[in-house]
SEMAR-232202 format. One record per residue: x, y, z of N, C-alpha, C, O in turn; residue in three letters. Coordinates in steps of 0.02 Angstrom, whole numbers, plus 50000, padded with zeros to 5 digits. Layout:
BEGIN
XYZXYZXYZXYZALA...
END
This chain:
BEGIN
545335402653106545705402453169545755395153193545245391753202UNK546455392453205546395384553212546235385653323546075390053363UNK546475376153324545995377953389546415379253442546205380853498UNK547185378653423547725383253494547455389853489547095391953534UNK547575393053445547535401153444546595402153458546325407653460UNK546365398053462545825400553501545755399053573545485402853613UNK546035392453589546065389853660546455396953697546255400153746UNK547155398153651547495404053694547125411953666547425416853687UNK546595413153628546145420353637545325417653715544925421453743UNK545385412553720545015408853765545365410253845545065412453894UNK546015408253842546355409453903546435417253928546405418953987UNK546555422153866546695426053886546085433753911546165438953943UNK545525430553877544735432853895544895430053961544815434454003UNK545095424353990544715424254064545245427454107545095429654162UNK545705427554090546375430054133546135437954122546285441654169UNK545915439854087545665447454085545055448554122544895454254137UNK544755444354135543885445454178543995444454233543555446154271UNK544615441154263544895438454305545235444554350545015446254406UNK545725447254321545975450454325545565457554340545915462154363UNK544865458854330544415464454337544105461654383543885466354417UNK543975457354404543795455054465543955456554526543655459254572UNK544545454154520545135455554562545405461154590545635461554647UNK545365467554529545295474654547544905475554591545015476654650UNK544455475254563543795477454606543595473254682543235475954724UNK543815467954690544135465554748544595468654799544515468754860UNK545265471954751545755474754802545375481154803545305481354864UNK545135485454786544755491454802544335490754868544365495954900UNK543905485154901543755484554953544195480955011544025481355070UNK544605478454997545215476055046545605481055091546095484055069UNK545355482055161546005485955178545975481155258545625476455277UNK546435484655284546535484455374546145481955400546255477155436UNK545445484955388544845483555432544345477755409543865475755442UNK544575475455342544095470355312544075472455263544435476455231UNK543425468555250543075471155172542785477355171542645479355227UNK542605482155114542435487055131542125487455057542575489455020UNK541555486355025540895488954973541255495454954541455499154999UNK541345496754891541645501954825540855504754835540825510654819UNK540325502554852539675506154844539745511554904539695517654902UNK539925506054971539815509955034540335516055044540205519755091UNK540895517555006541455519255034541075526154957541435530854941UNK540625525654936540515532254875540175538154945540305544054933UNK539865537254998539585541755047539955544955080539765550655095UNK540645542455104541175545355154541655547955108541895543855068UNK541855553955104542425556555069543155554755111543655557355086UNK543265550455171543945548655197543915544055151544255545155101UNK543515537855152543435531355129543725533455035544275531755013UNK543305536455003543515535854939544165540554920544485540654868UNK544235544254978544895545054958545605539254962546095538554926UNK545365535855022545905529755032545815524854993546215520255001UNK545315524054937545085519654882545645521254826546155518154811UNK545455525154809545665530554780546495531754752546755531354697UNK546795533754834547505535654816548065531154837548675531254832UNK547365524454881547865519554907547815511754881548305508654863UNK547145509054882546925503054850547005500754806547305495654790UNK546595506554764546905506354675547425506554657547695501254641UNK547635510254653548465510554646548835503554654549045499554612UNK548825503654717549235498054757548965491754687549335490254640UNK548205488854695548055482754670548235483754607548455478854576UNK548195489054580548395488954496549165487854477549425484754431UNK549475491854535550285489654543550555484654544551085482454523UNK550005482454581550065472454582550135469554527550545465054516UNK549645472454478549565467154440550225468754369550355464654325UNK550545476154376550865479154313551565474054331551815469954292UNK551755475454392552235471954413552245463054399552675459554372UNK551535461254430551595453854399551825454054331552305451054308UNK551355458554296551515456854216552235458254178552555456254130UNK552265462354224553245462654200553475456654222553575453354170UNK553635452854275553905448254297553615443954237553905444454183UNK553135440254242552655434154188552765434654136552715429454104UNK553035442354091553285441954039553955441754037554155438653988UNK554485444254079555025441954089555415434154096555955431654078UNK554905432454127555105425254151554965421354085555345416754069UNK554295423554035554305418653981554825421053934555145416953900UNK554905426853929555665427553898556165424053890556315420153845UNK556585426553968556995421753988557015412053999557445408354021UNK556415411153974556055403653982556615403353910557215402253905UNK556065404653860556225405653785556995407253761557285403853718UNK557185411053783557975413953774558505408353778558835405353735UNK558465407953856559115401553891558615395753871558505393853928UNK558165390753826557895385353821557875381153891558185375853898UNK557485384153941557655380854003557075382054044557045388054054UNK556565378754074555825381454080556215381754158555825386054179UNK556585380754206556795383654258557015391354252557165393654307UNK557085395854199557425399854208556895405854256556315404454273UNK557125410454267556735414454299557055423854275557585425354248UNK556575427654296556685437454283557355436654309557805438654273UNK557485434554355558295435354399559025432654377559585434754391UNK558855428054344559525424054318560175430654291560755428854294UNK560055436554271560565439554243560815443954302561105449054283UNK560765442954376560945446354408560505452754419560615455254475UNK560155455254390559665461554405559405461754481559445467154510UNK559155456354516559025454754581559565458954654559505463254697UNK560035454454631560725456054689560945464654652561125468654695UNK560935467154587560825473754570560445476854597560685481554629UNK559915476254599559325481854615559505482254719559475487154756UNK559655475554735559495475754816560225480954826560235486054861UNK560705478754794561415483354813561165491554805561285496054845UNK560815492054746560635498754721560385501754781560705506354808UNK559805499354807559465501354895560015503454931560125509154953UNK560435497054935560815497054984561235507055003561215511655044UNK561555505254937561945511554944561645517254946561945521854974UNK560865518654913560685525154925560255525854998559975530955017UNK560285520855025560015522255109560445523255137560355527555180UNK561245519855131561835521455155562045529155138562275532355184UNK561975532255074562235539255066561705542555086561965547955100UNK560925543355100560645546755117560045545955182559565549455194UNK560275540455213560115540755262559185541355272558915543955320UNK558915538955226558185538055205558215530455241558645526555262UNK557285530955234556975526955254556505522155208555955524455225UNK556415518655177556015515355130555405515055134555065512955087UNK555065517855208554465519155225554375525755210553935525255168UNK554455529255213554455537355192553955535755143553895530955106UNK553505542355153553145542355097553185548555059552745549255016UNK553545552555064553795556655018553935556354965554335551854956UNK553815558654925553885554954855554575556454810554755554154756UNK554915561554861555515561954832555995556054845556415553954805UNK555845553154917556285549354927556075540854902556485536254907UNK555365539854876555235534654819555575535454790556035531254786UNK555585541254752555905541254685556815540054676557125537354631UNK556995542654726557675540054758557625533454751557745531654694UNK557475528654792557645523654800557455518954743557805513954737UNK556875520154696556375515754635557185518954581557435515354538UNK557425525354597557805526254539558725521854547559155520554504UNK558705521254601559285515754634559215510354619559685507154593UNK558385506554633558475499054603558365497754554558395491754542UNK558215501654506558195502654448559105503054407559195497954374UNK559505506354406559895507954396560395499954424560655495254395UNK560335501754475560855495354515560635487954462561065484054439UNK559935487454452559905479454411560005482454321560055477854280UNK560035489454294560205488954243561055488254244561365484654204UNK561345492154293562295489454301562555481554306563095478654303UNK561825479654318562355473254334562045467154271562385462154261UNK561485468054236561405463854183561975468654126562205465254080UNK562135473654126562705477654085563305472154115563605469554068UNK563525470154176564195468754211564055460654173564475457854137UNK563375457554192563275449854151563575450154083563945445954058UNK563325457054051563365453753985564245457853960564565457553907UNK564385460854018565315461053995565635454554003566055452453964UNK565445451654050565705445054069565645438854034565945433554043UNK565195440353990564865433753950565055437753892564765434853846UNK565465444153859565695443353804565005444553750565065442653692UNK564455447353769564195446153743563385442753746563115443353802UNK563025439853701562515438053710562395431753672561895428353660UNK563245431253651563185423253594563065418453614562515416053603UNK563475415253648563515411453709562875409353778562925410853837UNK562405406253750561995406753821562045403853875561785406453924UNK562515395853879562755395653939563385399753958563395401154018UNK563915401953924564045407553968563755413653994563955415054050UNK563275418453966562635420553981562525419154044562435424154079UNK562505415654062561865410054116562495411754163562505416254205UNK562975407654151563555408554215563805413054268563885413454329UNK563895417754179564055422754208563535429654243563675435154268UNK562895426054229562245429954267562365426354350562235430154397UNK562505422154359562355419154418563095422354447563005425554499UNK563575422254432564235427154474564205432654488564515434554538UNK563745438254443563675442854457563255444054506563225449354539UNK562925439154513562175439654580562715436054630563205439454613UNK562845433954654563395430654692563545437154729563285439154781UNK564065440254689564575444654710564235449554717564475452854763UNK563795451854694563495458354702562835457454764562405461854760UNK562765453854802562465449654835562535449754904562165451254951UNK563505446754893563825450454931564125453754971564275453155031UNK564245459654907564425467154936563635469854967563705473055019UNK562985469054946562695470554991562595469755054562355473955091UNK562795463255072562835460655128563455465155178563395466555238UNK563965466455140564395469155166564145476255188564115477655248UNK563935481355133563575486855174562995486755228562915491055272UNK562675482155221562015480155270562585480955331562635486455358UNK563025475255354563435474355413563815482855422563685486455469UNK564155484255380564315491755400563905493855439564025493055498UNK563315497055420562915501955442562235497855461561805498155417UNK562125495655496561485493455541560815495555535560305492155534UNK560895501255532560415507555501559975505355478559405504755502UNK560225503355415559925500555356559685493655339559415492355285UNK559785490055381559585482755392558845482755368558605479355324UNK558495488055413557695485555417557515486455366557105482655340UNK557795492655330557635494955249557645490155200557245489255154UNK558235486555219558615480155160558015474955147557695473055098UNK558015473155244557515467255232556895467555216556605462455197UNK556515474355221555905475155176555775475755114555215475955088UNK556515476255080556415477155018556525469354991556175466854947UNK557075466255024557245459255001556305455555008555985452054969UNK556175457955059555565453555062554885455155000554385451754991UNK555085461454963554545463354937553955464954943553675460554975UNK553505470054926553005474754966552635475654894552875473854840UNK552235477554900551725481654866551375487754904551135492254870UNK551355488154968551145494855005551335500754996551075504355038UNK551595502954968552145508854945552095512054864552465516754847UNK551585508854817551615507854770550775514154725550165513254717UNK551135518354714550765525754682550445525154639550235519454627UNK550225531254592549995530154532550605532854488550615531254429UNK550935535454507551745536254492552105531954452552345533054397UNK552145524454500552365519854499551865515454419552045513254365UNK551335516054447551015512954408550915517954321550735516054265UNK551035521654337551195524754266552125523454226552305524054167UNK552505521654287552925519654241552965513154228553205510854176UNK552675509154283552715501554242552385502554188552695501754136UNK551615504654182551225502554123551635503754079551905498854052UNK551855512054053552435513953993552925508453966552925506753906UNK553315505954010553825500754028553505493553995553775490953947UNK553075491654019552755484454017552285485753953552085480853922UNK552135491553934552015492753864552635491553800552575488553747UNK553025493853818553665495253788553725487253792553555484353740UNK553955482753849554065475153849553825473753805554145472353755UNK553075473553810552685471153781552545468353692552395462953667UNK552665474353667552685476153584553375471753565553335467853518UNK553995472453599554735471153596554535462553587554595458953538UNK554225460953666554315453453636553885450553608553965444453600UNK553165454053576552885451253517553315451953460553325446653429UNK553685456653433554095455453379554555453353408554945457953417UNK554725448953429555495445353452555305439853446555695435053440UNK554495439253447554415432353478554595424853409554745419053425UNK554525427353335554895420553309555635418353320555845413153295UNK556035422453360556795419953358556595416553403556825410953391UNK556115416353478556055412653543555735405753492555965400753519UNK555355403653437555115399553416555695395653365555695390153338UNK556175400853366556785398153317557125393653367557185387653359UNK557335397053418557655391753469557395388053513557765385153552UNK556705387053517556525382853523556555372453493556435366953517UNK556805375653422556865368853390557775368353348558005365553298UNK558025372453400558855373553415559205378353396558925383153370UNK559795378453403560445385453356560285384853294560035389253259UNK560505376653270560365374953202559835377653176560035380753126UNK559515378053179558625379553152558455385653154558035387853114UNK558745389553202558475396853205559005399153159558795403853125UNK559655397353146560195401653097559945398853028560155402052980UNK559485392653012559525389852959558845396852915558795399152858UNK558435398052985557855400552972557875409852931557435413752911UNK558675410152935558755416452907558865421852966559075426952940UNK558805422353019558645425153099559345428353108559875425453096UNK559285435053132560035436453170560025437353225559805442353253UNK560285432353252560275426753317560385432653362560035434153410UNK561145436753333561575440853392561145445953418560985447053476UNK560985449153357560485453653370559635454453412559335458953443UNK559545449753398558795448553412559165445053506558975447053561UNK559575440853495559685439553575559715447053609559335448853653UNK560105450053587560305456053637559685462453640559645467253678UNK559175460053579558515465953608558095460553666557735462153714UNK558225456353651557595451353708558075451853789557765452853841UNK558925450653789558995452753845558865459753874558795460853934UNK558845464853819558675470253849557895472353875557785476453919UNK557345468253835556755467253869556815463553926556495465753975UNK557205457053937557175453954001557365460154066557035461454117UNK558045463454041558245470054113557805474354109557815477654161UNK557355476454071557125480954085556445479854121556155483254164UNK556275474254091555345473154114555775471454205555665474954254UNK556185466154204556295465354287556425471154319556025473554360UNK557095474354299557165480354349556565487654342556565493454365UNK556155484054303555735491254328555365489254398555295492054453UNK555095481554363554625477754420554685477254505554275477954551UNK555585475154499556115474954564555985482954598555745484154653UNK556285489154534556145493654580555765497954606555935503554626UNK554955494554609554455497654634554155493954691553875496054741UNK554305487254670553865481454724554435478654775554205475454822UNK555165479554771555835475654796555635466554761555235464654719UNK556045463854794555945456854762555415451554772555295448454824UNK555155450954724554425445154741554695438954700554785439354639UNK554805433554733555045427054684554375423254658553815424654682UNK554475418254607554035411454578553735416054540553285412154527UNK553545422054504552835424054476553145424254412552765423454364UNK553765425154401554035426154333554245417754316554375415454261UNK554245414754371554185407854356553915403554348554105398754315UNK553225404354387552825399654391552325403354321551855399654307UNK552335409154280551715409654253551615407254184551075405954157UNK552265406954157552325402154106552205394854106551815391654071UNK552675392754160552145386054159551495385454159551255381254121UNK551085389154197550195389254199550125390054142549935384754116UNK550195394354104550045396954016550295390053983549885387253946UNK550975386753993550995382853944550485374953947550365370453907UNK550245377054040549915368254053549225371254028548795366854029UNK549065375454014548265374853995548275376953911547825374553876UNK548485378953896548785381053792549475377453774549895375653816UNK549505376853722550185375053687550215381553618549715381653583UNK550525384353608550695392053581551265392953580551695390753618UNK551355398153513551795402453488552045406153569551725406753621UNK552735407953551552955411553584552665420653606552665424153656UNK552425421153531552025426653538551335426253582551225431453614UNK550875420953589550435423153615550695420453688550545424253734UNK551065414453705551645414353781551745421153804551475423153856UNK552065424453772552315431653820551755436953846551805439953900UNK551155437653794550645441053813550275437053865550085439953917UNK550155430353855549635425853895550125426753989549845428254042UNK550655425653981551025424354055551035433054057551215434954113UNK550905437754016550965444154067550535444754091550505447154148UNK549955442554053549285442554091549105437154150548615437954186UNK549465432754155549555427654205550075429954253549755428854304UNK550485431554269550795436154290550435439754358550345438654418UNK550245447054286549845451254335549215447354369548965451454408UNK548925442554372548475438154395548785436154472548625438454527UNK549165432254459549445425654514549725433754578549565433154637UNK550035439454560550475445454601549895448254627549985448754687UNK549245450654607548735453354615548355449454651548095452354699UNK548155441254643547915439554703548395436254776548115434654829UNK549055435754764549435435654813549645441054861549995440554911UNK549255448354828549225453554864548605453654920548655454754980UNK548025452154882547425452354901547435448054977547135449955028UNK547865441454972548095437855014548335437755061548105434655109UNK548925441455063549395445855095548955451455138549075451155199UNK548655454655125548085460155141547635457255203547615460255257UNK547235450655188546715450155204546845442855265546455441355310UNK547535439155247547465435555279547395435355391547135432255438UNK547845441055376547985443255457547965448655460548425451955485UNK547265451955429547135459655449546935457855512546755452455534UNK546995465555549547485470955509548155471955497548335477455477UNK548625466955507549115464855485549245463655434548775462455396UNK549915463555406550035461355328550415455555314550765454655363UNK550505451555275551025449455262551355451255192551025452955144UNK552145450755193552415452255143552255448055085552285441955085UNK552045452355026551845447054974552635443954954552675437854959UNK553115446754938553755441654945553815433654957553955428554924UNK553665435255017553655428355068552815424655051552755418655064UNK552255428155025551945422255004552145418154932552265412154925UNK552135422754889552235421454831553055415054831553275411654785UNK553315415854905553925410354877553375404754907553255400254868UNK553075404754965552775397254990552495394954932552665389454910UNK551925399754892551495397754878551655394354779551375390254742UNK552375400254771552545395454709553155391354728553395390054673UNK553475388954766553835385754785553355377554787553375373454741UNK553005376854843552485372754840552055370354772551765364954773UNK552035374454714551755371554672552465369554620552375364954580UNK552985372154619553435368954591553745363154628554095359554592UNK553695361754678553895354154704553325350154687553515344254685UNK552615350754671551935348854683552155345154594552085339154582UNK552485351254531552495348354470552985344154464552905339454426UNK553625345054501554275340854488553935333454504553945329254458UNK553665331854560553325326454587553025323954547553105318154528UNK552555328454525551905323754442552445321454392552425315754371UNK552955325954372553425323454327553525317354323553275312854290UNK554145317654378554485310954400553895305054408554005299454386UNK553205306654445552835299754435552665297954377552435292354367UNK552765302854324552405300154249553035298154222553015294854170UNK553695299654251554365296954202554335289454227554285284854187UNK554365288754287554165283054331553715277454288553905271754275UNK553215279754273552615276354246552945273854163552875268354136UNK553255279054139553725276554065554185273754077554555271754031UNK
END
């Protein structure tokens, strides 16, 4: 075993101990404070709200990070562009339109905890961001082309963007719905939920370990990956279909959480240098890391209040991507 592929079986032991930590962290997190997984085994209210609400929720956290973290190193890999992010193909402005219209035809609430009307709405933003990476890739002709790709991902989020905007103004109704979902939540989030990400982010998972030498083909260009024997067309269009699927499952359980599909590849690539294959596993597991304690965060900072993990996760990776552009430029500076 040389010493990347151990540095990255090294990274990914602690991102896993880490990550159990962390569980067991959000299991005592609620409203009222901290609350001991020991103390809460005596009261049958307590371990039931452990139980059908904590767990869940924190593990949701983390399935969802890992869809995003592996998405984003996807899409890193795919478009050769370490800005890229889960959203670039339009799935985003898809999934929020998707909300849009089924609160508009049925007159639901996004708080509901009914589970019929979850399933309504998880099956809307779901659907809405698979129509519109389908509408990207009519528009782009394809999957040959990656800056048209790219273009035509960003028009479709545009326009579909929107028309949500346009139904929001129709019907008023639905505003509060919109903006909780635009803001992104994890409170809402089952064992339901968390049984279809895992399936899902399983499924990702396997897809872009075998995908992952074409992401190493284009890494060192077109030239090189067609020279390498690779069918470019093909292998592009299963990795975009892992990119829509790992996002819009993620989008439609949690609504939109930005930076985690962005920022987790970079972390993976500043502490390892690695195959694409162990990149996609290492950032899902980084991923579910960075979403899981930005929940914990969210939870604990202004209990019993919440804040939307949405809105931390942009300060908090927003701030560290101005924090790297800065180191950049002083070391281009310095050359």
């Amino acid at each position: 075993m040389n010493r990347q592929r151990r540095r990255a079986l090294l990274l990914g032991i602690v991102l896993g101990l880490l990550g159990i930590a962390l569980l067991a962290l959000g299991t005592g997190i609620g409203s009222t404070g901290f609350e001991s997984m020991l103390a809460a085994r005596h009261d049958p209210v307590a371990l039931r709200i452990v139980w059908e609400i904590r767990l869940p929720r924190t593990l949701g956290a983390w399935l969802a990070g890992a869809l995003l973290g592996l998405a984003g190193a996807v899409a890193q890999g795919l478009f050769r562009n370490p800005l890229a992010d889960p959203y670039l193909l339009g799935s985003a402005s898809g999934a929020s339109l998707g909300v849009a219209v089924a609160l508009l035809l049925f007159g639901t609430s996004p708080s509901s905890s009914q589970w019929t009307v979850r399933l309504g709405l998880t099956g809307a933003a779901f659907v809405g961001a698979v129509l519109a990476v389908l509408l990207t890739l009519l528009l782009a002709r394809g999957v040959q082309q990656t800056l048209r790709l790219l273009l035509a991902g960003v028009i479709v989020g545009v326009v579909l963007g929107a028309a949500k905007d346009l139904i929001t103004l129709a019907s008023a109704d639905i505003l509060q719905g919109i903006q909780g979902f635009m803001l992104g939540s994890t409170g809402l989030v089952g064992w339901s939920a968390c049984a279809v990400m895992g399936a899902v982010g399983a499924v990702c998972l396997l897809l872009g370990w075998a995908l992952a030498p074409l992401l190493d083909g284009l890494a060192l260009g077109e030239a090189t990956a067609a020279s390498l024997g690779l069918p470019l067309g093909a292998m592009r269009a299963a990795l975009v279909a892992v990119l829509a699927l790992a996002t819009g499952t993620a989008v439609a359980q949690t609504g939109l959480i930005a930076f985690v599909g962005l920022a987790a590849p970079h972390l993976v690539r500043s502490a390892v240098k690695t195959t694409h294959a162990w990149l996609v596993v290492l950032s899902a597991a980084m991923g579910g890391l960075l979403l899981m304690a930005a929940d914990l965060l969210a939870r604990w900072l202004v209990a019993p209040q919440e804040l939307p993990v949405g809105v931390l996760t942009a300060m908090l990776g927003g701030s560290y991507l101005l924090w790297l552009m800065h180191r950049r430029r002083a070391r281009s500076g310095m050359l």
